[in-house]
N, CA, C and O atoms as a GROMACS GRO file, in nm:
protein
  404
    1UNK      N    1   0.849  -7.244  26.408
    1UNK     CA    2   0.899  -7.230  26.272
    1UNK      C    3   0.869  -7.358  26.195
    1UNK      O    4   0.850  -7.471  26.240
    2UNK      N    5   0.869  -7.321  26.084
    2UNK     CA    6   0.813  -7.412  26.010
    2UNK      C    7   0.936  -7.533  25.915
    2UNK      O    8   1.049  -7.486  25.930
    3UNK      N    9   0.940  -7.644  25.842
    3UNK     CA   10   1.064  -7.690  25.790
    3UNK      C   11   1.108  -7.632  25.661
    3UNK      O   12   1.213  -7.664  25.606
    4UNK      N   13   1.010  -7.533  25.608
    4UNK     CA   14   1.020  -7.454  25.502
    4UNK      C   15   1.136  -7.330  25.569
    4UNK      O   16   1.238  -7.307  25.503
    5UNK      N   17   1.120  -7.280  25.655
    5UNK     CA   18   1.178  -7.211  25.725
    5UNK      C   19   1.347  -7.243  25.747
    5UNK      O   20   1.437  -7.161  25.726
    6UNK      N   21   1.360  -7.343  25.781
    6UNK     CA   22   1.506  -7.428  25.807
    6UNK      C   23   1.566  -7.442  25.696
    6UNK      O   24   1.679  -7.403  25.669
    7UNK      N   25   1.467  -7.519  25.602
    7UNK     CA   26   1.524  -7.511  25.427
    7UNK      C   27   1.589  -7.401  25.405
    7UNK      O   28   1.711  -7.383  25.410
    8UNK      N   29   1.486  -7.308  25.377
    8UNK     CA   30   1.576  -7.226  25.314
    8UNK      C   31   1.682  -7.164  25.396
    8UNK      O   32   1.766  -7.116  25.320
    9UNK      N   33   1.709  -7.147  25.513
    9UNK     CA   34   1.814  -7.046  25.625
    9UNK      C   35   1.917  -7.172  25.526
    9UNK      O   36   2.004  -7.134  25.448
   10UNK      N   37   1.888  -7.317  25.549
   10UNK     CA   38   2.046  -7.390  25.484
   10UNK      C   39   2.048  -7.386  25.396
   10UNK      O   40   2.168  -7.381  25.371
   11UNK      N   41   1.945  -7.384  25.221
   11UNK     CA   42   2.006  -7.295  25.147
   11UNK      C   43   2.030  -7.219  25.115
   11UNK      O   44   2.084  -7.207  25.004
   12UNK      N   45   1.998  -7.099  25.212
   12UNK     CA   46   2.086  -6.953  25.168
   12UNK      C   47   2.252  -6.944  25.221
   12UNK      O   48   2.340  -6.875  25.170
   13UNK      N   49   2.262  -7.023  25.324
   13UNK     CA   50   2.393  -7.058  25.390
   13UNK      C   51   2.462  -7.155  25.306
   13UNK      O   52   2.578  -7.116  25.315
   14UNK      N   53   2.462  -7.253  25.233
   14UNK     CA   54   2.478  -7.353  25.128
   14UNK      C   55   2.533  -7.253  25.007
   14UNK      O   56   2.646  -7.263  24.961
   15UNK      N   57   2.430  -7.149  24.958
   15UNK     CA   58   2.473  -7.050  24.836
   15UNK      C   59   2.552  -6.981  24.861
   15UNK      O   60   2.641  -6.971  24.776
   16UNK      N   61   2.566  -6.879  25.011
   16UNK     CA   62   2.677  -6.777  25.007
   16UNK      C   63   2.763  -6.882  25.025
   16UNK      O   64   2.778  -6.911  24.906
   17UNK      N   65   2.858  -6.992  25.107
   17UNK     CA   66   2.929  -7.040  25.093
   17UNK      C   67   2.965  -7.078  24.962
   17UNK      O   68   3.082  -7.040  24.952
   18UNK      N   69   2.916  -7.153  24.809
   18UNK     CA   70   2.928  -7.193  24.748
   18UNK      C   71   2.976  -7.043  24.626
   18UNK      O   72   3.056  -7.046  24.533
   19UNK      N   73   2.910  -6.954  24.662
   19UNK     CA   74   2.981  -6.870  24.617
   19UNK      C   75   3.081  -6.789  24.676
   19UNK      O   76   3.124  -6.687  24.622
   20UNK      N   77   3.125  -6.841  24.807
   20UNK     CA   78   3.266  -6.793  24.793
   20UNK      C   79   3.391  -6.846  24.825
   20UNK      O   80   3.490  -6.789  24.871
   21UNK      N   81   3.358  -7.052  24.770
   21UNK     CA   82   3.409  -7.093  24.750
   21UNK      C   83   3.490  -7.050  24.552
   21UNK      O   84   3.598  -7.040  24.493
   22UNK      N   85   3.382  -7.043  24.535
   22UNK     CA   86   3.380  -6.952  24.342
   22UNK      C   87   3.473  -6.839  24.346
   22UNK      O   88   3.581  -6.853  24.288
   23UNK      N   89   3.440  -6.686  24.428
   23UNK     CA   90   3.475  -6.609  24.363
   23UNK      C   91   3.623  -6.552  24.468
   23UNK      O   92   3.702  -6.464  24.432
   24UNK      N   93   3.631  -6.632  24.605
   24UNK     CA   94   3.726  -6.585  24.677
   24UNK      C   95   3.828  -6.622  24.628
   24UNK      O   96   3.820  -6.732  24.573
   25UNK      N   97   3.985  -6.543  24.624
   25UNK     CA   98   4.155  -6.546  24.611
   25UNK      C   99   4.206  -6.608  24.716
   25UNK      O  100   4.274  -6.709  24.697
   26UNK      N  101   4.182  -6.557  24.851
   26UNK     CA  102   4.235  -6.599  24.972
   26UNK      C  103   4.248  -6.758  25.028
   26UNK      O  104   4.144  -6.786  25.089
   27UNK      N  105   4.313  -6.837  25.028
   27UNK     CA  106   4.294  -6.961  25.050
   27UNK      C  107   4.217  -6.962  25.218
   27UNK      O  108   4.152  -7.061  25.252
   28UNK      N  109   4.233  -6.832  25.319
   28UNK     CA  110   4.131  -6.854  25.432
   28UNK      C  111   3.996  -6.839  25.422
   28UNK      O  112   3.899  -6.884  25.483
   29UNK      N  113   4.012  -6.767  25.335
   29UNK     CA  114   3.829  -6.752  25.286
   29UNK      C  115   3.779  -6.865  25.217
   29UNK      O  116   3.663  -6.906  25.215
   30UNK      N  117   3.872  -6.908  25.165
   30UNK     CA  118   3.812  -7.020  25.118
   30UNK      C  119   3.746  -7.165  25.189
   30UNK      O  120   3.643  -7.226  25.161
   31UNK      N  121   3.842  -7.189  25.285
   31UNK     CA  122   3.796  -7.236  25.402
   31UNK      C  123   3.676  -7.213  25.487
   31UNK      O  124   3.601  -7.296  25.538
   32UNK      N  125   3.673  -7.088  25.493
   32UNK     CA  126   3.519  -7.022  25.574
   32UNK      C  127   3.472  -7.048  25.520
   32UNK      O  128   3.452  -7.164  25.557
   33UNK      N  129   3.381  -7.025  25.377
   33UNK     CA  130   3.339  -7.064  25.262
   33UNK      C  131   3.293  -7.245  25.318
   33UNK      O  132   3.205  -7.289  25.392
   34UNK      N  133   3.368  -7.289  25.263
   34UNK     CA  134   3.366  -7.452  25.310
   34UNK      C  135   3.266  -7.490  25.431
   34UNK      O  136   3.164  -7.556  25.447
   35UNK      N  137   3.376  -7.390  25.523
   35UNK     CA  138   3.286  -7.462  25.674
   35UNK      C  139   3.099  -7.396  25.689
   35UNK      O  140   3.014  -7.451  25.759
   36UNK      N  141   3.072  -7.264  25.600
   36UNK     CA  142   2.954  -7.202  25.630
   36UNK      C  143   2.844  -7.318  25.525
   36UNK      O  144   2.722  -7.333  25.535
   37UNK      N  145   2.970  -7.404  25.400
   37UNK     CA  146   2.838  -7.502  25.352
   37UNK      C  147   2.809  -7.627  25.441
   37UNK      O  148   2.714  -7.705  25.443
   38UNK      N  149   2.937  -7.616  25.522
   38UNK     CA  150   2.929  -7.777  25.611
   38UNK      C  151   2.825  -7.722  25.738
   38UNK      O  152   2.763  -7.821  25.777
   39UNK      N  153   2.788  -7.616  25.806
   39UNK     CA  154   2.707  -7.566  25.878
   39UNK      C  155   2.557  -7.545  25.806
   39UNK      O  156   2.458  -7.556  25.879
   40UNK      N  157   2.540  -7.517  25.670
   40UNK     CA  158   2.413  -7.539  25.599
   40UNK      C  159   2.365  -7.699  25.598
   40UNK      O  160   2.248  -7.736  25.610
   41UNK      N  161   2.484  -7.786  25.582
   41UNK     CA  162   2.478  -7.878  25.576
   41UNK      C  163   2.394  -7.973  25.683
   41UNK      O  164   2.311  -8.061  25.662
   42UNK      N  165   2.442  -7.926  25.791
   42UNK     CA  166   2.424  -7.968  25.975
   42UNK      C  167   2.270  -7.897  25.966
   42UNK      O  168   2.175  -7.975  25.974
   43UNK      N  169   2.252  -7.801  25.954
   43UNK     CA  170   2.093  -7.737  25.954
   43UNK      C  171   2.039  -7.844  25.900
   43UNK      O  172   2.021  -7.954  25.953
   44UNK      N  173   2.012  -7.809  25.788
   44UNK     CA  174   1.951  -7.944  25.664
   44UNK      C  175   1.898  -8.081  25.773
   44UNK      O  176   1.787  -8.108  25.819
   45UNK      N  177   2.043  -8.152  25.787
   45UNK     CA  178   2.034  -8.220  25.868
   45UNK      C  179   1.946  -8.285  25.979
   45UNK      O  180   1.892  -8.396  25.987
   46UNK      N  181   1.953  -8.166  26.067
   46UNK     CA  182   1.898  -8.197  26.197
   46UNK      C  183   1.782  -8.154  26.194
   46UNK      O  184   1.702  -8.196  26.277
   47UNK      N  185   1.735  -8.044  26.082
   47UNK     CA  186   1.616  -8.061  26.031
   47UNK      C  187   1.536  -8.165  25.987
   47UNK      O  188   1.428  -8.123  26.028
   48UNK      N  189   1.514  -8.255  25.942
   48UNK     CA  190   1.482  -8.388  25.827
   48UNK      C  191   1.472  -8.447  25.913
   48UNK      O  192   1.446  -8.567  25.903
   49UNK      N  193   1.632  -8.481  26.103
   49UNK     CA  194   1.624  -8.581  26.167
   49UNK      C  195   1.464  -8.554  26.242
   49UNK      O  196   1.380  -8.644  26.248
   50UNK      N  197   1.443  -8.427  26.292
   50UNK     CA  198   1.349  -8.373  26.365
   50UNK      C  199   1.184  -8.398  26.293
   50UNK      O  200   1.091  -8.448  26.357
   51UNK      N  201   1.176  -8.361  26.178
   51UNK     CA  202   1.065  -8.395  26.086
   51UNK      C  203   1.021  -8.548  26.115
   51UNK      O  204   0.921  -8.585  26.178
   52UNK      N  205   1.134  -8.638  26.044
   52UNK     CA  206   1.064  -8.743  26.026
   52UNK      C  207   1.120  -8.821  26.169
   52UNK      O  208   1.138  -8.943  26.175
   53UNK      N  209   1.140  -8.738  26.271
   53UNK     CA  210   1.118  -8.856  26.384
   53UNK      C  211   1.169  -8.966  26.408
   53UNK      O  212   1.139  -9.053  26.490
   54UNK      N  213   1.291  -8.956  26.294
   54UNK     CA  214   1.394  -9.125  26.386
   54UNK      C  215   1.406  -9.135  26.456
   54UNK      O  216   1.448  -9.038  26.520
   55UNK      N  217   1.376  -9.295  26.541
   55UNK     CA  218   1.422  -9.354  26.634
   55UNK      C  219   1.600  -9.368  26.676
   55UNK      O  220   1.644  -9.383  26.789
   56UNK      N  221   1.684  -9.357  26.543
   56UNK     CA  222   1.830  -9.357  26.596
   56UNK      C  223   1.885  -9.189  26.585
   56UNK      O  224   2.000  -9.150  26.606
   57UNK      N  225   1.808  -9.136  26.560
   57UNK     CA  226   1.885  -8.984  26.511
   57UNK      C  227   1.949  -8.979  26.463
   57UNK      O  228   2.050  -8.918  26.497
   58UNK      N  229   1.937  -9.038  26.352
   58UNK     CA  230   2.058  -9.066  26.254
   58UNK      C  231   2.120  -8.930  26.204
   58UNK      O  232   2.240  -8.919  26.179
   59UNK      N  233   2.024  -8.822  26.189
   59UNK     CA  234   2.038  -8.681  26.112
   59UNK      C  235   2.143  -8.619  26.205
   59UNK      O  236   2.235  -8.556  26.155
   60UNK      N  237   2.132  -8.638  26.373
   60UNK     CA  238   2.218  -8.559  26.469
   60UNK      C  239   2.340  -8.620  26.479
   60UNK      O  240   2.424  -8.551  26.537
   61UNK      N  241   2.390  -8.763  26.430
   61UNK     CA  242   2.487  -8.811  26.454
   61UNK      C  243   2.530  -8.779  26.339
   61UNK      O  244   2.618  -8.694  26.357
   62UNK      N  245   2.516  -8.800  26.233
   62UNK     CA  246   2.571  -8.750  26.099
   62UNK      C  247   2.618  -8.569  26.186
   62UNK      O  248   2.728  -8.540  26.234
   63UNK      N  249   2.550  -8.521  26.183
   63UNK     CA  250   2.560  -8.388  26.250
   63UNK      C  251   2.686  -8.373  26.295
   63UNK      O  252   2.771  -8.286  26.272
   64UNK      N  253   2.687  -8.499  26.385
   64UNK     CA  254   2.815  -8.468  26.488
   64UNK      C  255   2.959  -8.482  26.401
   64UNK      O  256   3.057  -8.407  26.404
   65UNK      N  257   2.937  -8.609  26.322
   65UNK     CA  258   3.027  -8.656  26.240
   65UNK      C  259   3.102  -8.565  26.147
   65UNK      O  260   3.209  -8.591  26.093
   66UNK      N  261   3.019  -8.437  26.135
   66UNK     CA  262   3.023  -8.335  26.018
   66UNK      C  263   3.117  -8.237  26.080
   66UNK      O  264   3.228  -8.207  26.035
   67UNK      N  265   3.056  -8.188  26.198
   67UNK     CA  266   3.146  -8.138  26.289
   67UNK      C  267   3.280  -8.156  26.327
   67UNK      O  268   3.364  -8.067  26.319
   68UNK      N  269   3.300  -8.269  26.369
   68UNK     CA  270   3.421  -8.322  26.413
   68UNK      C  271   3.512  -8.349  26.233
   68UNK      O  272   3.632  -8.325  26.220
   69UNK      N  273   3.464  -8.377  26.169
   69UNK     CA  274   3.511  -8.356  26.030
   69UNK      C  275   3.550  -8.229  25.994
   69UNK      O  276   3.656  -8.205  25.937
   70UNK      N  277   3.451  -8.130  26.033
   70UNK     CA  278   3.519  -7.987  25.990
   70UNK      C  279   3.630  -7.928  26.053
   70UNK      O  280   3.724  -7.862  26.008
   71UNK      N  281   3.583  -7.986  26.227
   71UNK     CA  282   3.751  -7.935  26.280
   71UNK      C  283   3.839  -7.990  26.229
   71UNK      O  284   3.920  -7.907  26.188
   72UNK      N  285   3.873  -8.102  26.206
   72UNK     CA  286   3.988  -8.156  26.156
   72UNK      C  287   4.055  -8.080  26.035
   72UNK      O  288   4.170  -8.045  26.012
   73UNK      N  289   3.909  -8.067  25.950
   73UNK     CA  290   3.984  -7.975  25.834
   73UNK      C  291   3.990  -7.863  25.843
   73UNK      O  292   4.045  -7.824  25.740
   74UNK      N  293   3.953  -7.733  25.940
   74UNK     CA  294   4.022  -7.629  25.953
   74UNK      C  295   4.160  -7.652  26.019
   74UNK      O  296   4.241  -7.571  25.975
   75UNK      N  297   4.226  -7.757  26.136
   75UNK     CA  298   4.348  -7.775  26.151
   75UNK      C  299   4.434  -7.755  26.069
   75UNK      O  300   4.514  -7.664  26.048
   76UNK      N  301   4.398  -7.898  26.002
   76UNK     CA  302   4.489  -7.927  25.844
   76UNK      C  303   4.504  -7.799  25.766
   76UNK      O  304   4.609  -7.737  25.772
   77UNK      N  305   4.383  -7.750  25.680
   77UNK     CA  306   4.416  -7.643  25.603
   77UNK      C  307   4.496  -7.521  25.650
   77UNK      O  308   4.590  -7.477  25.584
   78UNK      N  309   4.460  -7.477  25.747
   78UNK     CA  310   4.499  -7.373  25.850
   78UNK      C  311   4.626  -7.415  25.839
   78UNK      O  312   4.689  -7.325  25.784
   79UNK      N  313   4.694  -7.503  25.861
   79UNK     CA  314   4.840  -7.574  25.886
   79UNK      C  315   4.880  -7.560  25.715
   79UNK      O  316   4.994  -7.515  25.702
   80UNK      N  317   4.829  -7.582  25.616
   80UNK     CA  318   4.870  -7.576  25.446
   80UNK      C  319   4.860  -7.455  25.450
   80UNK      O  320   4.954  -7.412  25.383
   81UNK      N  321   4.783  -7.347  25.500
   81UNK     CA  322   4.751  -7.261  25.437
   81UNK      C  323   4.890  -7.177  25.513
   81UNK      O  324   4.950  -7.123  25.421
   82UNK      N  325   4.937  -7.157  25.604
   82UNK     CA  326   5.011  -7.127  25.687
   82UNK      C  327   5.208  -7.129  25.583
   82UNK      O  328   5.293  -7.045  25.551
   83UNK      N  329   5.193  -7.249  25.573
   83UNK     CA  330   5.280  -7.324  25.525
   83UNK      C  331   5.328  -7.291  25.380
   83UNK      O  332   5.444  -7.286  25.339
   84UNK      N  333   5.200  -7.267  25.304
   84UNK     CA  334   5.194  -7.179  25.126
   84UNK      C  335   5.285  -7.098  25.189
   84UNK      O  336   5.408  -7.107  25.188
   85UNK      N  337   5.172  -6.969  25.277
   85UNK     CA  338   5.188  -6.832  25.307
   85UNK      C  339   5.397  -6.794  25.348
   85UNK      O  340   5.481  -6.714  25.307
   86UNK      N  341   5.395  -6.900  25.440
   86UNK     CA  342   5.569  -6.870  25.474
   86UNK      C  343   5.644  -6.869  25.351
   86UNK      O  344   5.713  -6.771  25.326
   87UNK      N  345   5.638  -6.986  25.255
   87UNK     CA  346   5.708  -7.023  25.135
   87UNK      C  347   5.678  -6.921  25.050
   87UNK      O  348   5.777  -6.889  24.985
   88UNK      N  349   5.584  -6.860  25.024
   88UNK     CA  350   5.517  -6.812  24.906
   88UNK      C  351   5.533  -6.656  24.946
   88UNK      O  352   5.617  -6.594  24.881
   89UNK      N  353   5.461  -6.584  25.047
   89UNK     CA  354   5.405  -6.459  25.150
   89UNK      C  355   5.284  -6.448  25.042
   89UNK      O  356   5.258  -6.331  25.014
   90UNK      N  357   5.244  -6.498  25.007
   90UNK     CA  358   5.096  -6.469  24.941
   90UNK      C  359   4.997  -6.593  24.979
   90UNK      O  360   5.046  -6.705  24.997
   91UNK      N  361   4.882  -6.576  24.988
   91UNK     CA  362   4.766  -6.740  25.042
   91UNK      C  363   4.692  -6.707  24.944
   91UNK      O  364   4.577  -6.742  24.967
   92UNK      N  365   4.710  -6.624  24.780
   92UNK     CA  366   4.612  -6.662  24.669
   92UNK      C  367   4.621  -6.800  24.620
   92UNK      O  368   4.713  -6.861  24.567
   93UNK      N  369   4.496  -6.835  24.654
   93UNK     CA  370   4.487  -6.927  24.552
   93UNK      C  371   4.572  -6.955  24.418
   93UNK      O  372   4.656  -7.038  24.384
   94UNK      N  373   4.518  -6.860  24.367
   94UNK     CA  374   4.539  -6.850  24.188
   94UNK      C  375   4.682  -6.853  24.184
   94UNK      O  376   4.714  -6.876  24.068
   95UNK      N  377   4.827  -6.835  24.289
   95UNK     CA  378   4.926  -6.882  24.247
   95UNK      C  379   4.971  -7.009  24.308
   95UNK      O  380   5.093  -7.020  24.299
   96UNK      N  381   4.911  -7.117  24.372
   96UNK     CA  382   4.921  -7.194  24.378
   96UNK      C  383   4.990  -7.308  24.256
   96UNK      O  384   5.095  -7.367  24.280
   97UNK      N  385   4.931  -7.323  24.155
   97UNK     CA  386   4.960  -7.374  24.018
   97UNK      C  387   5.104  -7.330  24.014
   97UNK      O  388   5.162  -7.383  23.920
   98UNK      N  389   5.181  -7.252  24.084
   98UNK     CA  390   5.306  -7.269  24.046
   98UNK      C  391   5.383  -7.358  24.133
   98UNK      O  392   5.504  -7.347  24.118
   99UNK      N  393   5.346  -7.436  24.214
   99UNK     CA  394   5.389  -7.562  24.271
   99UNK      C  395   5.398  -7.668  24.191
   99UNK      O  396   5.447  -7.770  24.238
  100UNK      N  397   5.362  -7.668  24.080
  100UNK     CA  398   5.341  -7.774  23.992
  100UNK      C  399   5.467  -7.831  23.958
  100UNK      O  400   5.477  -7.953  23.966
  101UNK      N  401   5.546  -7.776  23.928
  101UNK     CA  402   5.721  -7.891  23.882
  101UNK      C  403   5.777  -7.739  23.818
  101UNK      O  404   5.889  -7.731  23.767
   0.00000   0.00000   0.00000
């Protein structure tokens, strides 16, 4: 396969995420959303590291970094999102704003 090939698989994975960071209600979808641009992201990535052949792999450690970053934030959110849902029984987004004061 070619790096034209990789491109685009991470930006078509980059776009559906980004649009359903846009058009989803659900604060879990929204999250998926998130993690499918942080996985376009990691493609991208380890693509570019592979191309141009660094000596530190800088592209795969970023990689890793991204990873271990995303678990953390499905914990966390998963744990907010949980937490709305008991207080609230709804995980829309759109009533969130009534936490405000």
């Amino acid at each position: 396969m070619t790096i034209i090939q990789f491109l685009l698989v991470g930006a078509a994975l980059f776009s559906f995420g980004l649009y359903g960071v846009i058009t989803r209600r659900n604060a879990v979808l929204v999250l998926a959303s998130v993690e499918l641009m942080l996985a376009a992201v990691n493609i991208n990535l380890v693509t570019f590291d592979v191309v141009l052949q660094d000596a530190l792999h800088a592209g795969q450690m970023f990689s890793l970094f991204i990873i271990a970053l995303a678990a953390a934030e499905v914990g966390i959110g998963i744990a907010i999102v949980l937490m709305i849902f008991r207080n609230r029984q709804s995980a829309d987004v759109d009533e969130l704003d009534l936490m405000k004061g």
